[in-house]
C-alpha positions as CSV (number, residue, x, y, z in Angstrom):
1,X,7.9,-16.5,1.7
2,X,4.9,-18.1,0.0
3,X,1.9,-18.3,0.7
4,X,-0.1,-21.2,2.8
5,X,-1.9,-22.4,-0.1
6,X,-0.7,-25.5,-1.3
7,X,-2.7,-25.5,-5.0
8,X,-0.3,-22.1,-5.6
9,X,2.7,-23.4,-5.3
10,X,1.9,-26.7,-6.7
11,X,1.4,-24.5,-9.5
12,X,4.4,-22.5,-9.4
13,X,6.5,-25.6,-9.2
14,X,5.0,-27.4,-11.9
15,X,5.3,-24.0,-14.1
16,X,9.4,-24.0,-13.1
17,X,9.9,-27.3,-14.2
18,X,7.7,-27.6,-17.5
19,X,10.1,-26.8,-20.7
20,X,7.4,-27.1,-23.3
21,X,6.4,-23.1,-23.8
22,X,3.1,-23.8,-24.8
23,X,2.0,-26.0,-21.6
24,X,3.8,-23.4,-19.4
25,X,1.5,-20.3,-21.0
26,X,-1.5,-22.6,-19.9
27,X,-0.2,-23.0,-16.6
28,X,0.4,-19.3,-16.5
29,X,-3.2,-18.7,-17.6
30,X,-4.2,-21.2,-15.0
31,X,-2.4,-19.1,-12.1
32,X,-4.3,-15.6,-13.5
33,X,-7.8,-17.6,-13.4
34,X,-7.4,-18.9,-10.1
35,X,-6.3,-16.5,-8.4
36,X,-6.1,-13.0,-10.3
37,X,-7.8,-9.6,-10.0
38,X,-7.9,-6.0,-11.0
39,X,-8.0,-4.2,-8.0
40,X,-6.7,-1.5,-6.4
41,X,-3.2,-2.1,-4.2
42,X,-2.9,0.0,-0.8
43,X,0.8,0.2,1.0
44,X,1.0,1.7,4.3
45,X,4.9,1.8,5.7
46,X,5.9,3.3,9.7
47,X,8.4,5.7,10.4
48,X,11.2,5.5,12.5
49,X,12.0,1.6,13.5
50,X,15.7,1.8,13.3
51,X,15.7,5.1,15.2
52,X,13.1,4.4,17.9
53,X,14.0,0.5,18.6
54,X,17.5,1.7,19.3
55,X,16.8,4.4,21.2
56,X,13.8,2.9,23.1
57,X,13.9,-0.6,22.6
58,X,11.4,-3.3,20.6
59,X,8.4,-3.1,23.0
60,X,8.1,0.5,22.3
61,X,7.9,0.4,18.5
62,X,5.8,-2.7,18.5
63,X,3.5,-1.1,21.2
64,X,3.7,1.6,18.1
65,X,2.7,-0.8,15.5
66,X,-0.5,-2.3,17.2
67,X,-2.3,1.5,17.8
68,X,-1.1,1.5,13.7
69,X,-3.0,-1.1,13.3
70,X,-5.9,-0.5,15.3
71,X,-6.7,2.5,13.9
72,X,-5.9,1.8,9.9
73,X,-8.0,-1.7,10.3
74,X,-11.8,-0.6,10.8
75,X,-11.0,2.7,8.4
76,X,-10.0,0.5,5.4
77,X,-12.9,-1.7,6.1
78,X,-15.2,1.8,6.0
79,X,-14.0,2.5,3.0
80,X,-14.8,-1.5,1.4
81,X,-11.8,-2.4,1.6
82,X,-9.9,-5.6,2.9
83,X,-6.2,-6.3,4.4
84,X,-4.5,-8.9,3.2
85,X,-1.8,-8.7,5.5
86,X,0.1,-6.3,8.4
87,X,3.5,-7.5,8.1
88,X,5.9,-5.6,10.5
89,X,5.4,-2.1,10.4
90,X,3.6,-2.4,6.9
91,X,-0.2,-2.7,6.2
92,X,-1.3,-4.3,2.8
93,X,-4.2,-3.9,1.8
94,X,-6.5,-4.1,-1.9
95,X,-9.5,-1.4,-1.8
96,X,-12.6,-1.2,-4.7
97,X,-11.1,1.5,-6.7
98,X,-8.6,4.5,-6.4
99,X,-11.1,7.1,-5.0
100,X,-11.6,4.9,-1.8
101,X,-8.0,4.2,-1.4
102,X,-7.1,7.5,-2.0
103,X,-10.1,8.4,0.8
104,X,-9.0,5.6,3.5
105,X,-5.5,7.2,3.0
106,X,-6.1,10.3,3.7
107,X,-8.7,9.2,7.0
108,X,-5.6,7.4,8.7
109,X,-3.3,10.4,7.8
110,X,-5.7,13.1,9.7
111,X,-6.5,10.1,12.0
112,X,-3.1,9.8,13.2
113,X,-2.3,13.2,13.4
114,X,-5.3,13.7,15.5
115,X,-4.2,10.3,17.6
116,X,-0.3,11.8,18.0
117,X,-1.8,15.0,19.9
118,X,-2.5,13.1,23.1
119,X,0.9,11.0,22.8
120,X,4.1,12.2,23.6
121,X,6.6,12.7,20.4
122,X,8.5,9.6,20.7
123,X,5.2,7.6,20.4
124,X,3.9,10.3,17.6
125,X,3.3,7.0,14.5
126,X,3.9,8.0,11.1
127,X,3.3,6.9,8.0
128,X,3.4,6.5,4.3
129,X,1.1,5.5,1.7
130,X,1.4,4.2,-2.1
131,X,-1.6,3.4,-4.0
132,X,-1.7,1.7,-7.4
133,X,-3.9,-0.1,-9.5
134,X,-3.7,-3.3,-11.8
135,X,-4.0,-6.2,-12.4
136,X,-2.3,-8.4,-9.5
137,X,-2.3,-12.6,-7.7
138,X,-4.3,-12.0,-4.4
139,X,-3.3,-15.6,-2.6
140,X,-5.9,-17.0,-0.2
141,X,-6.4,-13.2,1.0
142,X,-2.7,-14.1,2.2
143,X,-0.5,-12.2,0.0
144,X,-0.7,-11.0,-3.2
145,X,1.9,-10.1,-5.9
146,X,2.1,-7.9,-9.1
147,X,3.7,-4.8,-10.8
148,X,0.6,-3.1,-8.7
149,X,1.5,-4.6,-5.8
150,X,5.7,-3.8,-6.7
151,X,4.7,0.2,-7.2
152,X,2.7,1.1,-4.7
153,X,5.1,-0.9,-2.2
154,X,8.0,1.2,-3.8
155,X,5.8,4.8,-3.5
156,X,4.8,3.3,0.3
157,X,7.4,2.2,1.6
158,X,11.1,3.4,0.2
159,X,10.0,6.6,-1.4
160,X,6.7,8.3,0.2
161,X,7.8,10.7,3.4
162,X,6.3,10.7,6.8
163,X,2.1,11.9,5.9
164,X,2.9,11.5,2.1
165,X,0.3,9.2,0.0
166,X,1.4,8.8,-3.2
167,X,-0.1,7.5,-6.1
168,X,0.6,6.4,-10.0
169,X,-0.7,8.5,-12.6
170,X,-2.7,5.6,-13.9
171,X,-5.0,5.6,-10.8
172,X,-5.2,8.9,-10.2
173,X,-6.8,9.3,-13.9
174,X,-9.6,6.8,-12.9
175,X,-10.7,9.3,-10.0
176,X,-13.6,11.0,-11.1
177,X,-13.0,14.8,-11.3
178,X,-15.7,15.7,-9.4
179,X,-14.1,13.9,-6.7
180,X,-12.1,17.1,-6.0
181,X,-8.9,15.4,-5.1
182,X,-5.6,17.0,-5.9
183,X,-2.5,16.3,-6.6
184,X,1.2,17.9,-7.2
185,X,2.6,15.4,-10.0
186,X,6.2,14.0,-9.4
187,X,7.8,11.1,-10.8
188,X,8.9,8.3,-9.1
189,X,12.1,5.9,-9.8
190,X,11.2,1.8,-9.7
191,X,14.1,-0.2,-10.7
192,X,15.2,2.1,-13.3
193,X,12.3,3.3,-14.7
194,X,10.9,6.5,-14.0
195,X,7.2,6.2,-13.2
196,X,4.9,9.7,-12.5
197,X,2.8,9.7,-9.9
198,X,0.9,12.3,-7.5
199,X,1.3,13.5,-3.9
200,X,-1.9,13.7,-2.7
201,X,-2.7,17.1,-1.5
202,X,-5.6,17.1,2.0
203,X,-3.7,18.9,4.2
204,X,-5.4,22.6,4.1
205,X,-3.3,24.9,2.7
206,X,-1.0,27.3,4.4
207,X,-0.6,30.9,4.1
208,X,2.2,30.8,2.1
209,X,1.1,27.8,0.1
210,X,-1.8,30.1,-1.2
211,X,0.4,32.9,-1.8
């Protein structure tokens, strides 16, 4: 679904039905002035729905969902960043640059493992996280679309497992190396491409990690 901003689809439309390639390019350029950015794309996605709906029904999860949300919301705003959007069990969100991102993910993973201590397991919430960076459409602080947005939705979502934040190798070069933020390179399939990325590494080590 579109977004609530009538300008933006007025647009769209008008793109569709113009044949002359020329005036289309302009109202193309037109789209990416009104409404485009470079920013940094965040993608939070919940474990279990299928599982825990079924086995506990749809207050449960959703009671699951809104201690999500409560606890990713003020974190990402710590760390400058805005939501654009919780949408089911996802949170979308675009942060100043990778290194926050990257931070803010990393707060909500420790943040909900510390939460999931005084819960019992079946209300344990998990999650993934893909972060990417690009040039993307930010609609009305609505929605936003763009191969950013498509990636880190992809690493967030369908590929990242439960306390995983992944991100591309193209935002993980544009954290500073002082930053001290590692990562175990692994590459990433989206839609037939094979894209390398990182698995953020905070948890401290093991034993038999460091051996």
């Amino acid at each position: 679904m579109l977004p609530n901003d009538q300008q933006f689809k007025d647009l769209l439309l008008t793109y569709s039905q113009e044949t002359n390639p020329i005036i289309r390019k302009q109202l193309e350029d037109e789209i990416w002035r009104a409404y485009g950015t470079e920013n940094t794309v965040f993608v939070l996605d919940m474990f279990g729905f299928s599982l825990l709906t079924r086995k506990y029904g749809i207050v449960h999860y959703l009671s699951m969902i809104r201690r999500m949300q409560l606890t990713v919301e003020p974190i990402i705003a710590g760390y400058g960043g805005t939501i654009i959007k919780f949408e089911a069990d996802n949170c979308f969100a675009v942060l100043p640059d990778p290194l926050s991102a990257v931070r803010a993910a990393t707060t909500i993973q420790h943040a909900l493992a510390a939460s999931n201590l005084l819960t019992s397991d079946e209300l344990d919430v998990h999650v993934s996280i893909g972060i990417d960076y690009g040039r993307i459409l930010v609609v009305n602080k609505e929605d936003m679309f763009g191969d950013a947005v498509n990636r880190a939705c992809k690493m967030g979502e369908d590929v990242g497992l439960a306390g995983e934040v992944l991100i591309t190798k193209e935002a993980m070069e544009m954290i500073p190396k002082e930053a001290d933020i590692e990562g175990k390179p692994v590459e990433i399939n989206i839609g037939g491409l094979s894209i390398p990325a990182f698995t953020i590494l905070y948890k401290p080590k093991t034993t038999e990690e460091t051996e």
